[in-house]
N, C-alpha and C positions, 0 to 999 in steps of 0.2 A: 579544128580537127574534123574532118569529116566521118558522119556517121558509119561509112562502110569500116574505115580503120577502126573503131573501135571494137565492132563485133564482128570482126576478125577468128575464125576457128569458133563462135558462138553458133547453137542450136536453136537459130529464132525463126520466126517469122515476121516478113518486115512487107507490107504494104505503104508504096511508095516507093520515095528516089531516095538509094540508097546515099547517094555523093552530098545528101543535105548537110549543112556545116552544122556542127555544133560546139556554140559558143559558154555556155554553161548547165549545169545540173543540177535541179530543185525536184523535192517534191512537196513545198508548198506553193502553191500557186502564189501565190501571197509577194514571195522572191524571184518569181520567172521574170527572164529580161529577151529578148532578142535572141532568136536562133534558141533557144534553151531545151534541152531534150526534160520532160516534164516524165516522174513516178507516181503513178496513180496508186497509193498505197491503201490497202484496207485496214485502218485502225480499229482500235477498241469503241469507238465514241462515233466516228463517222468514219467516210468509205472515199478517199481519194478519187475513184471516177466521176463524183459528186461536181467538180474542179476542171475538168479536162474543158470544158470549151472556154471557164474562166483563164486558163494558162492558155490558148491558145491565140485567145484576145488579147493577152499581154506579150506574145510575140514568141509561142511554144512551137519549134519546129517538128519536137521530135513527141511523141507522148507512145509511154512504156505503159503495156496492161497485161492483166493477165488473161483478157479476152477479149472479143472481138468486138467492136464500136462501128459506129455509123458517122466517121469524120473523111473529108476528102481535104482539109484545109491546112494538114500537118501528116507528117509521115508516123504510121504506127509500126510500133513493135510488140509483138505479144510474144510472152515467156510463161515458162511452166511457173516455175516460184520468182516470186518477184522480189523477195527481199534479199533471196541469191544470188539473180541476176543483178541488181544493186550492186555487188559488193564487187563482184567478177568487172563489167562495165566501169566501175567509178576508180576502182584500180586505175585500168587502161586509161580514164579520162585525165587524171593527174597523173599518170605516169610513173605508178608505184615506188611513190615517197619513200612508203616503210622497208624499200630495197638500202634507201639512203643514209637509214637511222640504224643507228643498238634501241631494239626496243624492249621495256621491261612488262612483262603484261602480270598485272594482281588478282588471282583469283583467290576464292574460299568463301563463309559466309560471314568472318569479322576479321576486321582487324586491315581491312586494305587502303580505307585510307589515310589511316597513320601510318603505316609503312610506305603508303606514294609520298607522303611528308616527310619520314626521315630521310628515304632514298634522296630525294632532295636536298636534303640539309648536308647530307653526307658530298653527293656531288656537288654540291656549291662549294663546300669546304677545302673539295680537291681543285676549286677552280673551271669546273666542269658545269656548262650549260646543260641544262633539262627543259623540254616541255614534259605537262603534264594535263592526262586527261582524267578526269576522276569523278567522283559525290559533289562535291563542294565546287566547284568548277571546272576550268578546260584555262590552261594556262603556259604563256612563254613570256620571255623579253619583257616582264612587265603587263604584258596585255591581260586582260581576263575577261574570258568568254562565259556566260552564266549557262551551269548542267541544266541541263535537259532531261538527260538520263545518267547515272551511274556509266555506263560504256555506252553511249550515241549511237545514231543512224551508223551506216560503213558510210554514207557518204558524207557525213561530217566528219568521221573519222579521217578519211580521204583528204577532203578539204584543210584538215586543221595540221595533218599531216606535210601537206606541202608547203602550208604559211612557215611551220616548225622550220624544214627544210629550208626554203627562201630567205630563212634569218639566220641563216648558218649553225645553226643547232643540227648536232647529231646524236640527239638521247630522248627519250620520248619512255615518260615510266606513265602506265596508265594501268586504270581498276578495270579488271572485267569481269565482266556481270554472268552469270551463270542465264540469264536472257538473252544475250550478246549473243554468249555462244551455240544458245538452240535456235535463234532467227537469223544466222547468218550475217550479225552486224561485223564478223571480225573475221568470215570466212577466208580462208588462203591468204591471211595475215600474215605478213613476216615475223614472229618473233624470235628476240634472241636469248633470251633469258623468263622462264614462265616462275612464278611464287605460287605454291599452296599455304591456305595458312591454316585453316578447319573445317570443318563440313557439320553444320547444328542443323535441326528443323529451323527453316524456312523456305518459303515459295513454293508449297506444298502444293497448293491452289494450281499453280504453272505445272510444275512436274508432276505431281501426285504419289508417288513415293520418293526414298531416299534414295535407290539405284538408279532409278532417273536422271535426279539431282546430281547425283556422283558421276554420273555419264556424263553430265554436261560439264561439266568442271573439269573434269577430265581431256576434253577434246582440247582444250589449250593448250596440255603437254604432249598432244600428239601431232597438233601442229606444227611442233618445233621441229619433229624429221621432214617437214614438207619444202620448208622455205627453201630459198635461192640461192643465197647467200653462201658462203662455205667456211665463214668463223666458226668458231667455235659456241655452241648450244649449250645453255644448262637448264636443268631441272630442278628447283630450291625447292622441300619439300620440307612440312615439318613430321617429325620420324615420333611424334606422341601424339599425335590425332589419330584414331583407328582409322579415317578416313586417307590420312598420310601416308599409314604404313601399309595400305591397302594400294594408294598410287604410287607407294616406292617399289611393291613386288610386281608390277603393269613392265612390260616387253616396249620400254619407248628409248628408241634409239638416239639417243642423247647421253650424257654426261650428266648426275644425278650427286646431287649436294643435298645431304640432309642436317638438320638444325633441331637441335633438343636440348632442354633440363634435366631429363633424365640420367643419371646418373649410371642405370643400365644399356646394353645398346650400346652401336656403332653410331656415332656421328661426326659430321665433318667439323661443326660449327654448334659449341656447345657453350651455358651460360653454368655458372657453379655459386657456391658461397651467398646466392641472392636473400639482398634485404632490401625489404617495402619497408617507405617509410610516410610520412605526413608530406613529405615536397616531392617525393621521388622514387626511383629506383634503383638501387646501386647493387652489381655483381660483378665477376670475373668472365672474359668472353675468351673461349682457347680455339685457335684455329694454327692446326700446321705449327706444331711446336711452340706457338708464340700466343702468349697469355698478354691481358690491360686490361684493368679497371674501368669498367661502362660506370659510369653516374648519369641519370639521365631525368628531367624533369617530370616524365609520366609515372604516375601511380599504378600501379597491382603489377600480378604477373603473368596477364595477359597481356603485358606492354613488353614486355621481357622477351617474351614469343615475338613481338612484334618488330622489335630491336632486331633480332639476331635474323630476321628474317631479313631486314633492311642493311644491314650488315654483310649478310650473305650475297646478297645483290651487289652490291660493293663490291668486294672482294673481286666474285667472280667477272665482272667489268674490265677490272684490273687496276682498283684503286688501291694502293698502300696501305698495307695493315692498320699503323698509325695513323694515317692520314683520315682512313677510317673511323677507328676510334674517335678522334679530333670532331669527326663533322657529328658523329652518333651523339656525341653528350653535348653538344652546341643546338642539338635540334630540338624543336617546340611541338607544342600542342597544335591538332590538325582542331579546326574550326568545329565548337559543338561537341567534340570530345573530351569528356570529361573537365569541360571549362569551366573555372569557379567564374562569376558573375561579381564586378568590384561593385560592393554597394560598402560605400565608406559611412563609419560610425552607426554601425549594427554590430550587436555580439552573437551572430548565427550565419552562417554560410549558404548560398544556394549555387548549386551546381546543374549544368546541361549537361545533357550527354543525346547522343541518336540512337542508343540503345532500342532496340524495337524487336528483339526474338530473347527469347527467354534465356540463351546463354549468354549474350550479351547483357543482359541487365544483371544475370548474376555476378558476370564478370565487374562492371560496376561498382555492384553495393559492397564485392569482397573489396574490392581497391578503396571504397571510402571507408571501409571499417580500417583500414589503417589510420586514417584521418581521426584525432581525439576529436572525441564529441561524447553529446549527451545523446541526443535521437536523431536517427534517421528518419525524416519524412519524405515520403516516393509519390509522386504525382507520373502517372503515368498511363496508355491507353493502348489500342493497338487497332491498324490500319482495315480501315472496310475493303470489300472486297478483292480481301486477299486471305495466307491461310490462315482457316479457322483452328486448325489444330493446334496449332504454337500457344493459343489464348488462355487455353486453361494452366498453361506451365507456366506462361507469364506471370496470370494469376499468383499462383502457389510461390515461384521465388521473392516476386514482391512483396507480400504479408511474413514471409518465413523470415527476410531478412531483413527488413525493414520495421522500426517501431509503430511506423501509422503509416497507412497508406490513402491517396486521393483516386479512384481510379475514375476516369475520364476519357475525352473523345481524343484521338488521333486525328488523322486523315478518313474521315469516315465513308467516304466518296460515296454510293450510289446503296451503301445499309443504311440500317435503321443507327444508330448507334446506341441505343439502347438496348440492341441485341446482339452487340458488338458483347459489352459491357456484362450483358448476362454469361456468356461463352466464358468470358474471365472470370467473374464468379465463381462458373464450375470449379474451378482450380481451388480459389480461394477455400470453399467449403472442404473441398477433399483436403485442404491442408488443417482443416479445423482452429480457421482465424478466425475472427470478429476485431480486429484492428483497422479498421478501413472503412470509407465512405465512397458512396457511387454522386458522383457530381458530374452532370450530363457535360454545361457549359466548362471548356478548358479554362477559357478565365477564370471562370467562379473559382473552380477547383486550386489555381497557381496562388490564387486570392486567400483561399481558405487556409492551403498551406504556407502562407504568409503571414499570418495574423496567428498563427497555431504558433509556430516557431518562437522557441526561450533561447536562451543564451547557451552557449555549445553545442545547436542545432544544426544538424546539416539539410537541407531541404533540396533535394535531386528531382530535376524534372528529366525526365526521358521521353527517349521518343522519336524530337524532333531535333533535337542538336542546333546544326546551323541551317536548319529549314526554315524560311520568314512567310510560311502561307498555311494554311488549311485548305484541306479540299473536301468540299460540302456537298455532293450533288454532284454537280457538275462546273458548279465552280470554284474558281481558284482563290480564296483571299487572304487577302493580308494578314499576315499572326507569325508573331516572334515570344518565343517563351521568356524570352531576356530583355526584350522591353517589357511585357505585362509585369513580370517579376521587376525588377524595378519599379514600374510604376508603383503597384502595392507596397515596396520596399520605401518609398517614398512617402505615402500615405499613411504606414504603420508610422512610419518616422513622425511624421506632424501631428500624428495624433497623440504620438508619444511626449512630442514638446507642448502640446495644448495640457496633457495633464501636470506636465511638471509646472506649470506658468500657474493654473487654477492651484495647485498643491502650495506653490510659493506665497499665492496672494492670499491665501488661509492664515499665514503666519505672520503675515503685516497685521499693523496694528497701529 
C-alpha cells in the first residue's frame, strides 16, 4: 500500500515521496522490516525519537513524529497527536478489521475480565468463535498472545484484529481500559455492543478526579452512534452503580439494556432469589418473560453482576435464552481471580485474586466469607506510582475484614515502597486495627502468612492474581504469588513431617 493511500483526507505534513510503499507498521524499532512506516512514540520511561535512525537502518521507509527531524533517508510525517494519528492511519493500514466483526468492548473498574471469560464460555457453548483481547492475555483459535496492556496500542489492536478476521472469526469481546480511551488506543472503533460494570476509585493519578474518570468510561458508549455499520448497537449498563444510573440518563443514541439485583427499578436483565455459597453461586436470571436457574462456579455477588452482565451480552448478540443459560453455568474462573491454589494434604486454603483497588478487595473478602473457615489471612500491597488515594481505603477494608493482615510490596515501580506502605497504614489507623504487619519483601510476607496458617484458614493473596513479575525500579522480574505460595506450602509440609518422624522416634523403645 502506498503511503499517499493511506493518509488519504488526513491533516499531515509529509516531507518526502509520497508514493513510498509501505510494507508494515511498528513502533518498536526492535520489529521494523523493509518498507515499514516506523511511530516514534513518547513513552513514560523513554522517548521513541530515541529509535528513529535505529528503524531506519533496519529498513523504516516511512517514520511518523510529532516534529520536525533532520532525516533525508526516509520520508517523514509529522502530526499533531500521534497516538491519534496511530489509530486513524493503522485503521486504513489493515483495512478496518473491526468493520468485519460484532465487537464487544468491557468497560468499568472491575469485574471485566471475568465477564470477557464468561462471554466466552457462553459463545463457545452456542458454537460461536470469539477472539479475545483482555488483562490476561490477547487470544483466538487457540493462539495466545501475552498482554501488554489491559486494552493495547490501536496498532496491536489493528494487527490482532485482522489475524481474528483472516481466521474466519467474527466476534471479538475485549476489556477497555479507561487509558484506551483517553490516549486514543480505540479511537473511531467499531463497536457493537459496549458493557459498564462500575466506576470505584482508581487511576486517580491519570485522571485526577472521578468526572474525569466517568468521562472516559463514558466515551465508549458514545462510540457506538459513530460506527459504520448499520446493525444493531446496544448499550449494557448496570442500573445499581450510581455511576450506571448516571450513564443510563446520558443522550447516546443506541438501544440501552440495563442489568440489576435490585428488586426496585426498571430492568431488562435481572438476577432474584441469590444464594452465595462455599463453591458457588446460584440465582434466578428473568429476561423477557423467561426465567432459569444460573449455578455458576464463582463466589460472592459481585460475580452475580458479572454473570448477568455476561449474559446480557449474550442475549443481545442473538444467542438463545437457554443456550445462554447452558454456556453461563459451564463457565470457569478467569486466571488469578479468585483462584484457590491446589496444595494437596494441607488443612488451610490459600487463594489469588488481582484485587488491587479497595472495592475489589472488599468484594473479595465478602465472597470468601461465605467460604467456612477459621481466619482470614490477607497479604496484600498496592502499586507505585499510581493512585495514592485508593491506599489508605485499601488499608482500612483489609484490617476490617480480614483476621490478620501482611501488608507488603506490589508493583512498586519507581517509589519508595516503604512509603507505598505507610499511605496504607493511614487507613489502617483511621480504622483503629493493630491486626497486621508491614513486611517490606512480598516473599517474606506470602512466607509469614504461610507458616501463620492453622487448620480452617483461608490465606488470600491480592494484588497480582495472574501477574508472574514485579516491577522494581525499572525493572521487570520474575514473581508468581502461586509458585512462592507453594513453595512455602511445601516447606511448612516438611517440616511438618520432620516433627512427626522426631515425635514418633521418642516413642520407640
Amino acid at each position: 500500500m502506498k503511503l499517499k493511500e493511506i493518509l488519504s483526507g488526513d491533516n499531515v505534513v509529509v516531507i518526502g515521496d509520497e508514493t513510498t510503499e509501505v510494507l508494515g507498521v511498528s513502533y518498536d524499532s526492535r520489529t521494523v522490516g523493509k518498507n515499514y512506516a516506523f511511530f516514534a512514540l513518547a513513552g513514560h520511561n523513554t522517548d521513541g525519537s530515541k529509535y528513529i535512525y535505529e528503524a531506519i537502518e533496519k529498513g523504516a521507509s516511512v517514520i511518523i513524529t510529532n516534529f520536525r527531524c533532520d532525516i533525508d533517508s526516509a520520508v517523514q510525517v509529522i502530526v499533531d497527536d500521534i497516538f491519534h494519528f496511530m489509530s486513524i492511519f493503522c485503521a486504513k493500514f489493515y483495512n478496518y478489521p473491526d468493520r468485519e466483526l460484532n465487537v464487544v468492548g468491557v468497560t468499568g473498574t472491575n469485574g471485566k475480565t471475568t465477564i470477557t471469560y464468561m462471554i466466552e464460555s457462553v459463545f463457545a457453548s452456542a458454537g460461536i468463535e470469539c477472539g479475545v483481547i483482555g488483562t490476561v492475555n490477547y487470544r483466538y483459535k487457540g493462539k495466545i498472545i501475552e498482554a501488554s496492556n489491559t486494552t493495547p496500542q490501536s496498532l496491536d489492536i489493528y494487527k490482532i484484529m485482522r489475524q481474528i478476521v483472516n481466521s474466519g472469526i467474527k466476534y471479538l469481546v475485549m476489556e477497555v481500559s479507561s487509558h484506551a480511551l483517553s490516549l486514543y488506543r480505540v479511537y473511531r472503533m467499531d463497536f457493537d455492543i459496549a458493557i459498564f460494570t462500575n466506576l470505584t476509585q482508581d487511576h486517580l493519578d491519570f485522571h485526577k478526579n472521578m468526572d474525569n474518570y466517568f468521562e472516559a468510561k463514558s466515551r465508549l458508549f458514545r462510540m457506538l452512534e459513530t460506527g459504520t455499520k448499520e446493525n444493531r448497537k446496544y448499550a449494557i449498563i448496570n442500573a445499581d452503580d450510581q455511576y450506571g444510573k448516571k450513564l443510563s440518563k446520558m443522550n447516546i443514541g443506541v438501544e440501552k439494556k440495563l442489568y440489576s439485583i435490585s428488586e426496585k427499578g426498571m430492568s431488562d436483565f435481572k438476577a432474584e432469589n441469590i444464594e452465595i455459597t462455599d463453591s458457588g453461586s446460584k440465582f434466578n436470571i428473568i429476561f423477557d418473560n423467561n426465567k432459569a436457574k444460573i449455578n455458576i462456579k464463582h463466589i460472592g455477588l459481585h460475580n452475580v453482576y458479572n454473570a448477568l452482565a455476561a449474559f446480557s451480552a449474550s442475549i443481545c448478540v442473538g444467542i438463545p435464552f437457554y443456550k445462554a443459560v447452558e454456556g453461563l453455568n459451564n463457565s470457569n474462573h478467569a486466571p488469578g481471580r479468585l483462584e484457590k491454589i491446589d496444595i494437596e494434604g494441607m488443612d488451610f486454603s490459600v487463594v489469588v485474586d488481582y484485587a488491587h483497588t479497595d472495592d475489589a478487595l472488599k468484594n473479595v473478602l465478602e465472597a470468601i466469607r461465605y467460604i467456612k473457615h477459621e481466619r482470614i489471612i490477607t497479604v496484600f500491597g498496592a502499586g507505585g506510582s499510581r493512585d495514592r488515594k485508593k491506599r489508605p481505603l485499601m488499608g482500612k477494608v483489609a484490617v476490617e475484614m480480614s483476621d490478620f493482615v501482611f501488608v507488603t510490596s506490589d508493583n512498586p515501580r519507581m517509589e519508595d515502597p516503604n512509603n507505598i506502605m505507610l499511605d496504607i497504614e493511614v487507613g489502617i489507623k483511621r480504622a483503629g486495627k493493630n491486626n497486621y504487619k508491614v513486611i517490606v519483601d512480598r516473599e517474606m510476607a506470602i512466607k509469614e502468612a504461610i507458616m501463620m496458617a492453622n487448620k480452617g484458614d483461608i490465606v488470600l493473596l491480592a494484588g497480582k492474581g495472574h501477574e508472574n513479575y514485579q516491577i522494581i525500579g525499572m525493572d521487570k522480574k520474575y514473581f508468581s504469588d502461586i509458585e512462592v505460595a507453594k513453595k512455602y506450602v511445601n516447606f511448612k509440609k516438611s517440616k511438618k513431617n520432620i516433627t512427626k518422624e522426631i515425635q514418633q522416634r521418642e516413642f520407640v523403645f
